[in-house]
N, C-alpha and C positions, 0 to 999 in steps of 0.2 A: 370488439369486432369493428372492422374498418368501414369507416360511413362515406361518402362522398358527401365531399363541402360544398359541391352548388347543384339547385337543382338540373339537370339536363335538360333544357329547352325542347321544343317541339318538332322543329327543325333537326336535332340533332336525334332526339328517338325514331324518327319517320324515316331519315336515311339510314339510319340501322335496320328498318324496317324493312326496308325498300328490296333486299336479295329474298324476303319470304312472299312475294307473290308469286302465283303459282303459274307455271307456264302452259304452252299451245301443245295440246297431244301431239306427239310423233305420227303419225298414220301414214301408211302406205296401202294403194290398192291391192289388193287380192289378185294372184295371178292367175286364177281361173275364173271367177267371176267380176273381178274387178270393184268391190264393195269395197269399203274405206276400213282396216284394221290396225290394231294397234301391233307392234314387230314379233315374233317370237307369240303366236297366240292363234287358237282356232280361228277360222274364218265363223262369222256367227250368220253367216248368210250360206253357205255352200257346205258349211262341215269339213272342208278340207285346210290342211298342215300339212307341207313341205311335198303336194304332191298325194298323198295320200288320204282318203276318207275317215276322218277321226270318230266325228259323232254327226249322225244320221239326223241333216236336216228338219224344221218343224212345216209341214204342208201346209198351206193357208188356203182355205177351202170358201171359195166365194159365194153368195149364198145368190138364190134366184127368187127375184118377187112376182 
């Protein structure tokens, strides 16, 4: 089996490395409510996709002291 004759410096593994950090979400607002989502994906604030009501919002029920 074929072995490499020098070791690979540190410099040279790190820029190998360097295409595997991970990038900035895509995100675009919401065209009805305007929350920030990722493309192609329910709205997780309004339940709406492409215009239509996918899945029925969670109410957030404030409480009184």
């Amino acid at each position: 089996m074929a072995l490499p004759k020098r070791r690979k410096s540190k410099s040279k593994s790190r820029m190998r490395r360097s295409h595997d950090a991970i990038g900035v979400p895509n995100l675009r607002p919401c065209p009805r409510c305007g929350a920030y989502v990722l493309p192609h994906r329910v709205c997780s604030e309004c339940g709406h996709y492409k215009g239509n009501l996918v899945v029925e919002p969670k109410v957030k029920i404030k409480e009184n002291k």
